[in-house]
Structure formats: C-alpha cells, structure tokens
Gaussian input, Z-matrix of N, CA and C with variables (Angstrom, degrees):
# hf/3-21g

backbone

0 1
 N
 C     1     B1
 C     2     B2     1     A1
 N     3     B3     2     A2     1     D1
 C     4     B4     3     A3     2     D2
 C     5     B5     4     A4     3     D3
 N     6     B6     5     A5     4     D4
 C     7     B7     6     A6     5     D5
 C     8     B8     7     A7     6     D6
 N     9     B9     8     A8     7     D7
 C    10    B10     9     A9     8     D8
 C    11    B11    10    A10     9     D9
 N    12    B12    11    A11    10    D10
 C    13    B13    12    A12    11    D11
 C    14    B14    13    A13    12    D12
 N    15    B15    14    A14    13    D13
 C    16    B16    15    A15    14    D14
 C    17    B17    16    A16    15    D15
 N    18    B18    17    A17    16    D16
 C    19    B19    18    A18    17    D17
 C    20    B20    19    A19    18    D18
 N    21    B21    20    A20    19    D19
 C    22    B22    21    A21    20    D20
 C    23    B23    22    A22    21    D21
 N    24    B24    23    A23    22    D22
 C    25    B25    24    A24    23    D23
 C    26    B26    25    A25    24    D24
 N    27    B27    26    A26    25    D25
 C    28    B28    27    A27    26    D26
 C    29    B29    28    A28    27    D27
 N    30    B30    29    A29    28    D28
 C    31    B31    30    A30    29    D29
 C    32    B32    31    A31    30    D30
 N    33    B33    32    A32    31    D31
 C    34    B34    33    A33    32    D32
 C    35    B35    34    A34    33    D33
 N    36    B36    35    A35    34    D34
 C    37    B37    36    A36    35    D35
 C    38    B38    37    A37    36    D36
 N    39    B39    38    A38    37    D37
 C    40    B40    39    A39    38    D38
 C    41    B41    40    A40    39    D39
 N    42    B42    41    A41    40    D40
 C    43    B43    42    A42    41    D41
 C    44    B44    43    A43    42    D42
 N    45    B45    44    A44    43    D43
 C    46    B46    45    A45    44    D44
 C    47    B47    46    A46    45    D45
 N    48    B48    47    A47    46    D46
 C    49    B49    48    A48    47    D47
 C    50    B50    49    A49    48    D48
 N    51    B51    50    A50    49    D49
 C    52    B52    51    A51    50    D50
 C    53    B53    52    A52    51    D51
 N    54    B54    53    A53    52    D52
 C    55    B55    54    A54    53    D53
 C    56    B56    55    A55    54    D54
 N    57    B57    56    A56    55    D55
 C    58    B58    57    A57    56    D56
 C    59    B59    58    A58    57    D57
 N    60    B60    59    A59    58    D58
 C    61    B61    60    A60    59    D59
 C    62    B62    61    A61    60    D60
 N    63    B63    62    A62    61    D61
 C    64    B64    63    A63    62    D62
 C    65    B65    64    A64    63    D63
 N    66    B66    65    A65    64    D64
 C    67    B67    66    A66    65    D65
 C    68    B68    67    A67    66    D66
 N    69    B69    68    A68    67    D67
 C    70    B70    69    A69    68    D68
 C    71    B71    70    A70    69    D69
 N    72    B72    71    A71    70    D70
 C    73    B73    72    A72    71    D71
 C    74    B74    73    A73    72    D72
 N    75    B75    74    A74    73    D73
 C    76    B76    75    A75    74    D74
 C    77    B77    76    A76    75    D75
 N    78    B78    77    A77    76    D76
 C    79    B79    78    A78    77    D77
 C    80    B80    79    A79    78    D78
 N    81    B81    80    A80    79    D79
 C    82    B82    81    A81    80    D80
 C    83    B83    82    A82    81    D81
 N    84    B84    83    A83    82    D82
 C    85    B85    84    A84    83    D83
 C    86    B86    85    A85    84    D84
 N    87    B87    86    A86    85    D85
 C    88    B88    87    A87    86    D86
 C    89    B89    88    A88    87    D87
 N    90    B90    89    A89    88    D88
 C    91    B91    90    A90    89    D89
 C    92    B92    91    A91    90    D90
 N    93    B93    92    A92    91    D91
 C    94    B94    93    A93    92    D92
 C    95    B95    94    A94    93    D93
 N    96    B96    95    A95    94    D94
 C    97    B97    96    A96    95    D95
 C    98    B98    97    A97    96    D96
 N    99    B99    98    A98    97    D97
 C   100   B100    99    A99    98    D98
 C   101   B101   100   A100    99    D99
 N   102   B102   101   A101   100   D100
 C   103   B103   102   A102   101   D101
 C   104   B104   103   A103   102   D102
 N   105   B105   104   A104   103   D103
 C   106   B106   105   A105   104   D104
 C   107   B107   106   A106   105   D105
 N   108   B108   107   A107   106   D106
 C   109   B109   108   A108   107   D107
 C   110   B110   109   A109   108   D108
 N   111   B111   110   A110   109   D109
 C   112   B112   111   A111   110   D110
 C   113   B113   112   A112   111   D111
 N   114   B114   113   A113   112   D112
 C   115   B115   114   A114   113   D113
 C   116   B116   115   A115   114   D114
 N   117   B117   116   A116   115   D115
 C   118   B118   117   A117   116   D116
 C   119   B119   118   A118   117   D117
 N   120   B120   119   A119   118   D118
 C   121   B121   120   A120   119   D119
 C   122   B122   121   A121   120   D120
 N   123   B123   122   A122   121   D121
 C   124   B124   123   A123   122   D122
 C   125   B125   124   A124   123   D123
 N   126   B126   125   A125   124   D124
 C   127   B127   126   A126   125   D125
 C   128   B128   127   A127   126   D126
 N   129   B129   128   A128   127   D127
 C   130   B130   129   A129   128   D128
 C   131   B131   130   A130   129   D129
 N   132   B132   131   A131   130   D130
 C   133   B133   132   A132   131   D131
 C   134   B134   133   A133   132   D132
 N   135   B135   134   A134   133   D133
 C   136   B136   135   A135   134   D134
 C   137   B137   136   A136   135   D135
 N   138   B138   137   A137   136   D136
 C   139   B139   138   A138   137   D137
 C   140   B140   139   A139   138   D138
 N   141   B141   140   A140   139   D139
 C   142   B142   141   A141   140   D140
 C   143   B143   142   A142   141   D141
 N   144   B144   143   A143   142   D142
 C   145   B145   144   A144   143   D143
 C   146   B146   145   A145   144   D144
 N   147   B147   146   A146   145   D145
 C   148   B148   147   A147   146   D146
 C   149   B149   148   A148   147   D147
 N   150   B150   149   A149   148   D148
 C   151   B151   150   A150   149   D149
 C   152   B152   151   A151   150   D150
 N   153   B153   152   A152   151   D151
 C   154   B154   153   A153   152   D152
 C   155   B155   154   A154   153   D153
 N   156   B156   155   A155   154   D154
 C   157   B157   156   A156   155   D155
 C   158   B158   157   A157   156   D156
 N   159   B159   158   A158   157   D157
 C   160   B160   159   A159   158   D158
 C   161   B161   160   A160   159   D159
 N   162   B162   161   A161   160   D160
 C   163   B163   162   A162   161   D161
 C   164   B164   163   A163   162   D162
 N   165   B165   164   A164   163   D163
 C   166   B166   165   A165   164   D164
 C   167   B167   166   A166   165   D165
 N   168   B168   167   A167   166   D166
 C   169   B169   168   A168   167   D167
 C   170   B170   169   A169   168   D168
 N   171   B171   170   A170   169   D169
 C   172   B172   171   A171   170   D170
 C   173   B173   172   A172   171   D171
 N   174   B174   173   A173   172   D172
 C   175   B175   174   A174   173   D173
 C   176   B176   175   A175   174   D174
 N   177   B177   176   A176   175   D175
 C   178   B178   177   A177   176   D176
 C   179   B179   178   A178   177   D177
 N   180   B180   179   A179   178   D178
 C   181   B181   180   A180   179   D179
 C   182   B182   181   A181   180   D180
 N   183   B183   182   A182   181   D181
 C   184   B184   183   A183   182   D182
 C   185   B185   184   A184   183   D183
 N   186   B186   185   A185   184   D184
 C   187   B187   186   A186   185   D185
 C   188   B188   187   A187   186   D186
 N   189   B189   188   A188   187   D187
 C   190   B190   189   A189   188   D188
 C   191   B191   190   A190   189   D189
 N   192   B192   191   A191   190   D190
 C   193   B193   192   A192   191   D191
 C   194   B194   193   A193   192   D192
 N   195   B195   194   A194   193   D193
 C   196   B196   195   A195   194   D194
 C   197   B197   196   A196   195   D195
 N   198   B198   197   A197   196   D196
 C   199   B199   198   A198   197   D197
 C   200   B200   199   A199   198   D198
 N   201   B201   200   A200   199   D199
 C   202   B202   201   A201   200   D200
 C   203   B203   202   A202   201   D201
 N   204   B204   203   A203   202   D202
 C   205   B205   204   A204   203   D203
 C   206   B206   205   A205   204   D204
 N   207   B207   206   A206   205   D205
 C   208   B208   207   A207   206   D206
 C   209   B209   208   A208   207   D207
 N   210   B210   209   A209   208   D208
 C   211   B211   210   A210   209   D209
 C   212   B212   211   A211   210   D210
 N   213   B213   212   A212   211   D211
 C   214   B214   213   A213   212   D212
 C   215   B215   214   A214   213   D213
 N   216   B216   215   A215   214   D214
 C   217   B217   216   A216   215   D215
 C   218   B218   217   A217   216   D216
 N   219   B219   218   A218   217   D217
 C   220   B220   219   A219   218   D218
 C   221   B221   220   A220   219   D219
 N   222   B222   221   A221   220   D220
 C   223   B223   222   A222   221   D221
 C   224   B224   223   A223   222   D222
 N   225   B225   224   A224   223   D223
 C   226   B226   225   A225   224   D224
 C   227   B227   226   A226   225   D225
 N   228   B228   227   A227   226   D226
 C   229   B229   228   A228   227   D227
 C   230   B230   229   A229   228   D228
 N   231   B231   230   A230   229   D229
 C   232   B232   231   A231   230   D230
 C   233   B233   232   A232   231   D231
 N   234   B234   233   A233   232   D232
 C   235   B235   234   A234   233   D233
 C   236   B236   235   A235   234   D234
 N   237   B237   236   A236   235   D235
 C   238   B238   237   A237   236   D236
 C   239   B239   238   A238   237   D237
 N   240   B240   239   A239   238   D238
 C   241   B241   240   A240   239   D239
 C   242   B242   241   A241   240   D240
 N   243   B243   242   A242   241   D241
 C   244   B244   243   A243   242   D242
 C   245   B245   244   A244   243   D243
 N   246   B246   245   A245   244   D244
 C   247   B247   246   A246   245   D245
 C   248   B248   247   A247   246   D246
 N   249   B249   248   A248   247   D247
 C   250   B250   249   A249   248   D248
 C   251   B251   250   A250   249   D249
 N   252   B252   251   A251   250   D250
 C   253   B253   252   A252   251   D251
 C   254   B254   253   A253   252   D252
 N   255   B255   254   A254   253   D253
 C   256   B256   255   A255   254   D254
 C   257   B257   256   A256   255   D255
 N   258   B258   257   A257   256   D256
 C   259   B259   258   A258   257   D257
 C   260   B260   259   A259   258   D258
 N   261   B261   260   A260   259   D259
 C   262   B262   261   A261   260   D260
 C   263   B263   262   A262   261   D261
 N   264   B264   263   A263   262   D262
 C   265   B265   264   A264   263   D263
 C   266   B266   265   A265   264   D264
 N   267   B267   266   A266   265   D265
 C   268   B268   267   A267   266   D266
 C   269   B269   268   A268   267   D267
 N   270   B270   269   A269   268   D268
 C   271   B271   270   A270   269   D269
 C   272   B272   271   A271   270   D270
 N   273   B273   272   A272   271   D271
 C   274   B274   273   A273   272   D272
 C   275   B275   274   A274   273   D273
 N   276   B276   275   A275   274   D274
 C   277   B277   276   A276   275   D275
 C   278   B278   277   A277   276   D276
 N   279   B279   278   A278   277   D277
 C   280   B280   279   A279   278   D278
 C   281   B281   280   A280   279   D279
 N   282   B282   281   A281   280   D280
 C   283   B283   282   A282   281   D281
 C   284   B284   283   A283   282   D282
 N   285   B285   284   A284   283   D283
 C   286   B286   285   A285   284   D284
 C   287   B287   286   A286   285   D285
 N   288   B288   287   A287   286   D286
 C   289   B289   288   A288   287   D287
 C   290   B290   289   A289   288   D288
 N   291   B291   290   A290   289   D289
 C   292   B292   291   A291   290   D290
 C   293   B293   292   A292   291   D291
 N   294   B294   293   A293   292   D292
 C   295   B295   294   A294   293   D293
 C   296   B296   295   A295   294   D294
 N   297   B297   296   A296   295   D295
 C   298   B298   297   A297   296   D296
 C   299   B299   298   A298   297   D297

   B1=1.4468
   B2=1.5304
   B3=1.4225
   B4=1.5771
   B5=1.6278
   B6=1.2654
   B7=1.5542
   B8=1.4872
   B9=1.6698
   B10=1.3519
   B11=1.7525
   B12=1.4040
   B13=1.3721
   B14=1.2605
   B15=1.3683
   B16=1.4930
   B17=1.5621
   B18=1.5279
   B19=1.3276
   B20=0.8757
   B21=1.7216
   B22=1.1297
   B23=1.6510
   B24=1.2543
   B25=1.6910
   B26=1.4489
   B27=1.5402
   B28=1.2255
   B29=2.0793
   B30=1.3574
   B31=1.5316
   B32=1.8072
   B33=1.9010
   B34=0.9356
   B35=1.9850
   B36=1.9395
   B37=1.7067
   B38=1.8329
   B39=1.5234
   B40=1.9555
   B41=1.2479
   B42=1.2459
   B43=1.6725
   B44=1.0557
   B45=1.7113
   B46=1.3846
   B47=1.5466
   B48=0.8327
   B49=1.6628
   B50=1.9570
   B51=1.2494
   B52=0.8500
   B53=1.6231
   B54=1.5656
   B55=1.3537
   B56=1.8513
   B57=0.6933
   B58=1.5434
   B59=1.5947
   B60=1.3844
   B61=1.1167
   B62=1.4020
   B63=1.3272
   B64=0.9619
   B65=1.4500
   B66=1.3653
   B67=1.5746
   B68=1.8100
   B69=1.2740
   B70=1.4673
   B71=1.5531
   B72=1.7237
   B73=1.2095
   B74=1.5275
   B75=1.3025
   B76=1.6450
   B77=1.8294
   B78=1.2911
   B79=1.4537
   B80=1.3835
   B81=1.4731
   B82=1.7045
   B83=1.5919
   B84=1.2850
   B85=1.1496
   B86=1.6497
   B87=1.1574
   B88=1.1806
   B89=1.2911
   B90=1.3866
   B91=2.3331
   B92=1.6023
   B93=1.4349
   B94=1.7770
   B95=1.8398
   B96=2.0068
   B97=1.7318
   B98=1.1797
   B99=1.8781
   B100=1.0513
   B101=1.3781
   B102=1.3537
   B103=1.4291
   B104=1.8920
   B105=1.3286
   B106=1.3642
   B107=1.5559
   B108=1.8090
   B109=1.6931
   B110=1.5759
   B111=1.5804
   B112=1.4236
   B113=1.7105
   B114=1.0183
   B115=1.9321
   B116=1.3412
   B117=1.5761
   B118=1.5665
   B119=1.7216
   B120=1.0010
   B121=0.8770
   B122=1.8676
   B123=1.2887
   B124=1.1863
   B125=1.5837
   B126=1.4708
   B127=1.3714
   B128=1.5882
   B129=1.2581
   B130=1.7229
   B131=1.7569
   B132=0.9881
   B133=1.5075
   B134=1.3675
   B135=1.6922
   B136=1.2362
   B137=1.7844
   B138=1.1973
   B139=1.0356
   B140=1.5383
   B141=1.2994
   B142=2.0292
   B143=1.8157
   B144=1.7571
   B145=1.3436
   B146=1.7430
   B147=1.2655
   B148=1.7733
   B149=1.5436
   B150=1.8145
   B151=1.6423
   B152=2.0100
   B153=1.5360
   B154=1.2363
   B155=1.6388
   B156=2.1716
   B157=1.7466
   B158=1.7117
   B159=1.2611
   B160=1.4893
   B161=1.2765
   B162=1.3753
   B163=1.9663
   B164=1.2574
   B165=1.6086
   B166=1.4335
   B167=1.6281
   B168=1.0020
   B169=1.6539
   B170=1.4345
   B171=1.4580
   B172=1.2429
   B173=0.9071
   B174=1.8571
   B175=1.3499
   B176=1.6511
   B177=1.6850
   B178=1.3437
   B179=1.3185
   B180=1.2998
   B181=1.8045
   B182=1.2503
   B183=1.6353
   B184=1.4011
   B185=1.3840
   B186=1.0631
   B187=1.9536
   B188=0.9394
   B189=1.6788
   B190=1.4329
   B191=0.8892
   B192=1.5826
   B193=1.2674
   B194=1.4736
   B195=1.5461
   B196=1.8766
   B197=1.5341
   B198=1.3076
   B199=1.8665
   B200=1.4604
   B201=1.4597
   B202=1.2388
   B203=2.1731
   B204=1.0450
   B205=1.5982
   B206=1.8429
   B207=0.8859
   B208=1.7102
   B209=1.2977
   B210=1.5705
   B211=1.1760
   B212=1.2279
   B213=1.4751
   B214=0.9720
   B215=1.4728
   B216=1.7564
   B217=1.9787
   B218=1.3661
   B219=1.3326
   B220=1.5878
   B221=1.5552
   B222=1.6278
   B223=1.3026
   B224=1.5549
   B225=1.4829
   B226=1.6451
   B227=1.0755
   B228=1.5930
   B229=1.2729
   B230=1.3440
   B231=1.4077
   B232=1.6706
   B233=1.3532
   B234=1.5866
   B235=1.4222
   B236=1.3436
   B237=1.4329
   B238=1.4350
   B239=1.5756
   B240=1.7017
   B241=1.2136
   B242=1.9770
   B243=0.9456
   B244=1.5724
   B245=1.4523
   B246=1.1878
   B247=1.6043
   B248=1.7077
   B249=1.1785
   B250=1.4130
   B251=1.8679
   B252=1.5290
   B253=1.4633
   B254=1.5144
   B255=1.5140
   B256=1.6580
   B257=1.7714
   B258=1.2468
   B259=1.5556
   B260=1.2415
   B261=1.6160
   B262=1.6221
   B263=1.6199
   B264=0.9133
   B265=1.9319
   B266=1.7495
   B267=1.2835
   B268=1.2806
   B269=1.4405
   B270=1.3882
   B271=1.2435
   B272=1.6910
   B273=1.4102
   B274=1.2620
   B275=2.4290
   B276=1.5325
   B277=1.7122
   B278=1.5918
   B279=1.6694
   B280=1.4657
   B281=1.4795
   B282=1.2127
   B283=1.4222
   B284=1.6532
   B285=1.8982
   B286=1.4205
   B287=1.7456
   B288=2.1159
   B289=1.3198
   B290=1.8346
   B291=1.5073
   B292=2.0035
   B293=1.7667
   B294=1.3917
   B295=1.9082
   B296=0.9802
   B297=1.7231
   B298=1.4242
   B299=1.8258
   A1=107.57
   A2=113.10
   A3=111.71
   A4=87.63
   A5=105.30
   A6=121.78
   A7=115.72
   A8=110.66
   A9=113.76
   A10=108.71
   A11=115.55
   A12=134.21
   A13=112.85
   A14=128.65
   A15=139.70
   A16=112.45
   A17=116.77
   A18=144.09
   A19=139.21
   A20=140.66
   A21=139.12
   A22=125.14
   A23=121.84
   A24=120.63
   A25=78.60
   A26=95.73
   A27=140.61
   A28=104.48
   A29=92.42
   A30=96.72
   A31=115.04
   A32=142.07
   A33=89.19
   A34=106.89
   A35=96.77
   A36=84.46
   A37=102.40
   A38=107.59
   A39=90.94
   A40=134.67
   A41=104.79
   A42=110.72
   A43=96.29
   A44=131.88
   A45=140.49
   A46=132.11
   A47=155.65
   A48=153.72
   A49=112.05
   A50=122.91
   A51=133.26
   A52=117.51
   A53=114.48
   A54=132.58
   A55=134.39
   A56=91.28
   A57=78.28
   A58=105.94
   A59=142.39
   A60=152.50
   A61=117.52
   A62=134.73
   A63=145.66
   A64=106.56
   A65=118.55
   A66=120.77
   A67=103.01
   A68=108.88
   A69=132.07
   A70=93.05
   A71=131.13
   A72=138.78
   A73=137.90
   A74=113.22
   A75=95.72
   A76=102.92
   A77=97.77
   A78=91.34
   A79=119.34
   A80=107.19
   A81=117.52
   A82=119.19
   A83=136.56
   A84=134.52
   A85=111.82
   A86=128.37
   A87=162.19
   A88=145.79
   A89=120.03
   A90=95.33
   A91=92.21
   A92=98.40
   A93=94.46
   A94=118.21
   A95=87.06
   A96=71.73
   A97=91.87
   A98=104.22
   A99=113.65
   A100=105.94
   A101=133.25
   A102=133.49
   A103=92.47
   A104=112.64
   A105=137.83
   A106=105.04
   A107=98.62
   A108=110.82
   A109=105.56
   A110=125.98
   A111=107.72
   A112=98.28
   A113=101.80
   A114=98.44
   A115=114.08
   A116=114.30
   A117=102.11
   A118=115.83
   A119=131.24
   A120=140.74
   A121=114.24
   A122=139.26
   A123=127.87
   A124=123.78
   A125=121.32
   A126=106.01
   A127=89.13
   A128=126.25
   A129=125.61
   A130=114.05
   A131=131.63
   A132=140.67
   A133=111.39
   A134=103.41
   A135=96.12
   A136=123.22
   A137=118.43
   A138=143.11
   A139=115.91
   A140=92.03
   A141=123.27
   A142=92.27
   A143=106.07
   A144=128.24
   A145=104.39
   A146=109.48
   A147=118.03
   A148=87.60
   A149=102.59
   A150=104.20
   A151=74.74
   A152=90.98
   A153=123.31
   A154=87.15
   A155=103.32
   A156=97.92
   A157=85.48
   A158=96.12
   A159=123.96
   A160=113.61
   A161=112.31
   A162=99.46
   A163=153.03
   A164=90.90
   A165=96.24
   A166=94.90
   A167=123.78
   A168=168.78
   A169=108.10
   A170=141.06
   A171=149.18
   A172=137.81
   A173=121.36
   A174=113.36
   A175=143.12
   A176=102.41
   A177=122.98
   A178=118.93
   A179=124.39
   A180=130.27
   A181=107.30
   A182=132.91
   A183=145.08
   A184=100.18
   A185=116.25
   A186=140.69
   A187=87.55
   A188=116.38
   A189=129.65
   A190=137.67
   A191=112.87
   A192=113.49
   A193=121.26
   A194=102.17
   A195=111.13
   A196=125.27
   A197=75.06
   A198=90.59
   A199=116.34
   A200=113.34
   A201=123.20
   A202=119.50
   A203=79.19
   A204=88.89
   A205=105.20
   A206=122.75
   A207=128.06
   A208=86.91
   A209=142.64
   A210=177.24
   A211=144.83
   A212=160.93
   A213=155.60
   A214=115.91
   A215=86.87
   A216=93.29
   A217=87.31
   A218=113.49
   A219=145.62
   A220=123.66
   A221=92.67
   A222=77.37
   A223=128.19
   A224=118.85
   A225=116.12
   A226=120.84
   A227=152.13
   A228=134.57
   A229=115.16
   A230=114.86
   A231=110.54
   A232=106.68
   A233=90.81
   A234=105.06
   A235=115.74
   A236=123.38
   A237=126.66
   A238=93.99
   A239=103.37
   A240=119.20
   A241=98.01
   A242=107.16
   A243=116.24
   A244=124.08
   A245=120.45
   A246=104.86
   A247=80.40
   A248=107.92
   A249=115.82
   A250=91.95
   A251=109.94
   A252=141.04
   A253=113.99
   A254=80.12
   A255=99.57
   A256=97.23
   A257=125.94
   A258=114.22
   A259=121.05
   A260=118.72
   A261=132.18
   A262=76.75
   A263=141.14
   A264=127.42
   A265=104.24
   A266=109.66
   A267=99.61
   A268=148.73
   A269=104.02
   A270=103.00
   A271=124.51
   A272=102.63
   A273=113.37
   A274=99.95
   A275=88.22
   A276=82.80
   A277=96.20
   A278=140.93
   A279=122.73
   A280=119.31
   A281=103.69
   A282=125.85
   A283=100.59
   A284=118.03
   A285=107.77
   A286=68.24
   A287=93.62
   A288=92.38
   A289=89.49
   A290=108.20
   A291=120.27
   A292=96.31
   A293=105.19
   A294=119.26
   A295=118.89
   A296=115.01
   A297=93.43
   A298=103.54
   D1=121.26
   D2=-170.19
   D3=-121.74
   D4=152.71
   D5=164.91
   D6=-123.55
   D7=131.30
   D8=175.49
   D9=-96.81
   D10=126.80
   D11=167.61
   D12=-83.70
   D13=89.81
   D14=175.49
   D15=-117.16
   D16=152.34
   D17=127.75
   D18=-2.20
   D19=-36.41
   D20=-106.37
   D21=-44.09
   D22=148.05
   D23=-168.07
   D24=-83.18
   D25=149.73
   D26=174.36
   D27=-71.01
   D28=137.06
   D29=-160.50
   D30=-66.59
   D31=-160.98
   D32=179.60
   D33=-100.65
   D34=9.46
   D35=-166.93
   D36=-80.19
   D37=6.97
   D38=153.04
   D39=-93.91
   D40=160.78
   D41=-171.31
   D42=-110.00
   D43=-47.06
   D44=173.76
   D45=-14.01
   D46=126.37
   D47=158.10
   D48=-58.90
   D49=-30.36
   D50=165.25
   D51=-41.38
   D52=117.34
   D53=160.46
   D54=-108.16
   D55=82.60
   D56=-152.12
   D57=-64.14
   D58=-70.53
   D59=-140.41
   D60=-107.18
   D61=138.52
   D62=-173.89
   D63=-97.77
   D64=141.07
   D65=-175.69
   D66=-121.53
   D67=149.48
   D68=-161.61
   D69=-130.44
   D70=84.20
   D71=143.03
   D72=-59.90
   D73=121.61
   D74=178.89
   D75=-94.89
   D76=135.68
   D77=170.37
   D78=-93.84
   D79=155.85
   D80=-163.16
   D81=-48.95
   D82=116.34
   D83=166.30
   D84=-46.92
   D85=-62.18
   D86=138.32
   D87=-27.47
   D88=111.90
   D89=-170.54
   D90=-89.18
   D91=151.22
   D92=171.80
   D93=-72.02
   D94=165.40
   D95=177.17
   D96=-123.91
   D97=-178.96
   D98=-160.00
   D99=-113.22
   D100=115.85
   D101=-142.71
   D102=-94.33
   D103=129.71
   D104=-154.31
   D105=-53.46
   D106=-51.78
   D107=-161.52
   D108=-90.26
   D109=-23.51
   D110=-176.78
   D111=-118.88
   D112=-3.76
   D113=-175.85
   D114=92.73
   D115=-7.19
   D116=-158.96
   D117=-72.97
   D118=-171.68
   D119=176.18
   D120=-97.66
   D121=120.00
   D122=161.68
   D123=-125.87
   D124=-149.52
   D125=-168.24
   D126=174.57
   D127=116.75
   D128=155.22
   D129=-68.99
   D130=-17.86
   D131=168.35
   D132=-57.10
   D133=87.82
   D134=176.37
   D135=-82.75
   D136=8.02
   D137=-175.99
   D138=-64.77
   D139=-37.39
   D140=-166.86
   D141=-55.18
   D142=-54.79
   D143=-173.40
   D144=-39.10
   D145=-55.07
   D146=-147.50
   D147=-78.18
   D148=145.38
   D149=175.64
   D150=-162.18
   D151=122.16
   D152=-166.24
   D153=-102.18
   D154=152.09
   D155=178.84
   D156=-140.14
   D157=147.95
   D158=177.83
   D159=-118.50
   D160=128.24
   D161=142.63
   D162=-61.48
   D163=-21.93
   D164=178.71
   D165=-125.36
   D166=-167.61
   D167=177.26
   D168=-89.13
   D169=-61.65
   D170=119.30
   D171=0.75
   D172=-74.45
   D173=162.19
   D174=-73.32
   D175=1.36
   D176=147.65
   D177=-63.10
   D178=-52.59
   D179=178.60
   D180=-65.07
   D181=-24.76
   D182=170.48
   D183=-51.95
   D184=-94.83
   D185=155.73
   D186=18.41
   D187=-96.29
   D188=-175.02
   D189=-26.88
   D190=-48.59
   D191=174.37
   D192=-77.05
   D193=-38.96
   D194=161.78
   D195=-15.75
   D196=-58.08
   D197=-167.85
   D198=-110.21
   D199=13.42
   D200=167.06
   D201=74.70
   D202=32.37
   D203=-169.95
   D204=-83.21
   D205=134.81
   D206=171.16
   D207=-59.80
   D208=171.01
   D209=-95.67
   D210=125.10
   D211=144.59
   D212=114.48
   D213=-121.62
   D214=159.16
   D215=-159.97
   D216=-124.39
   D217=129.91
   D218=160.74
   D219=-93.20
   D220=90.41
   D221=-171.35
   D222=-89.41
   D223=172.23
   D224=178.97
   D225=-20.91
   D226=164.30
   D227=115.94
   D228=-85.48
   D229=153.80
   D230=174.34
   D231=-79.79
   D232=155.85
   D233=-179.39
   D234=-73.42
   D235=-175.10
   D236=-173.87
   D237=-164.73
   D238=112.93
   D239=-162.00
   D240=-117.11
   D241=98.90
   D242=156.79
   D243=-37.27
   D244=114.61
   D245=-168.92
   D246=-104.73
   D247=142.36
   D248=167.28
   D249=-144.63
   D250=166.69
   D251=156.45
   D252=-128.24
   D253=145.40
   D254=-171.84
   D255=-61.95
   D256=-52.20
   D257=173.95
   D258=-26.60
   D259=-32.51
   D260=-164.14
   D261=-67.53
   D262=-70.95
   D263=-159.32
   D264=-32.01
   D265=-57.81
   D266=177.59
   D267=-96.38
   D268=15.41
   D269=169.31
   D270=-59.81
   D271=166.69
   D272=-156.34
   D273=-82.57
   D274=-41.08
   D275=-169.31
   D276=-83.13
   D277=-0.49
   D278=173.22
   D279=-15.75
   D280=148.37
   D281=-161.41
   D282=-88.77
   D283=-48.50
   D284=-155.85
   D285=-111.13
   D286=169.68
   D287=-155.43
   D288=-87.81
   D289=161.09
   D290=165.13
   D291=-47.88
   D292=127.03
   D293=162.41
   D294=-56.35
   D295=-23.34
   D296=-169.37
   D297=-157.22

C-alpha cells in the first residue's frame, strides 16, 4: 500500500495562486474490472475511495509515517504566467494574422 502526497492544481473556475491543502492518495492495490453485462468500470479497493487533506506538506509525511504507510511526495511545479497586453492585439509587426 503506497500513498501519494500531492498539491492538488487548483481547479479551472480559479484565478487565484492560492493552494491551500495537501492531499494524501492511496494508490490502487488492484486494476479495475470491467463488469461483462453493463461495461462499467469497478474496483474492490476500497482504499482508491479515501483522499485524506492536510495543511501542510509535513503533516502529511507525519501521517505516514504514524501509521506506517510507504509514501511519496510530488511536489508542485511552478507556474508559468504569460505576460501579455491587450495593445499586443494591435500591433502593427504581430506574428498570428488580425480575425477580422
């Protein structure tokens, strides 16, 4: 039983930089199957279900170690923020051609 210590990215209706909580995943013991008569997808791993939240980074690796769980921590990547201006639409040397 391994647990992943992640970040989670921020959904897309934020604009914010703000992350607050750290998430504690168990990954699947198990691959799911594919149930014959409706197609669905299932899984006896009830483990898959549980998604643990932290404040920190820390008190996730605490957890872990508490209760003896394997781990690994994934951390953030930084973002990469495009600076553009609305003037950039109209300049004269633009690169992609004016829509309209």
């Amino acid at each position: 039983m391994t647990a992943r210590i992640y970040l989670p990215a921020r959904s897309a209706m934020q604009s914010g930089q703000a992350k607050d909580t750290w998430s504690l995943t168990f990954e699947p013991e198990r691959a799911r199957e594919i149930d014959p008569l409706m197609g669905w997808t299932s899984s006896t791993d009830m483990k898959s279900q549980v998604t643990l939240r932290f404040d920190s980074k820390e008190q996730a690796i605490d957890y872990a170690q508490r209760n003896g769980v394997a781990y690994r921590v994934e951390e953030p990547k930084a973002a990469t923020r495009k600076v553009i201006s609305y003037s950039d639409n109209f300049r004269y040397n633009r690169l992609a051609p004016w829509s309209h």
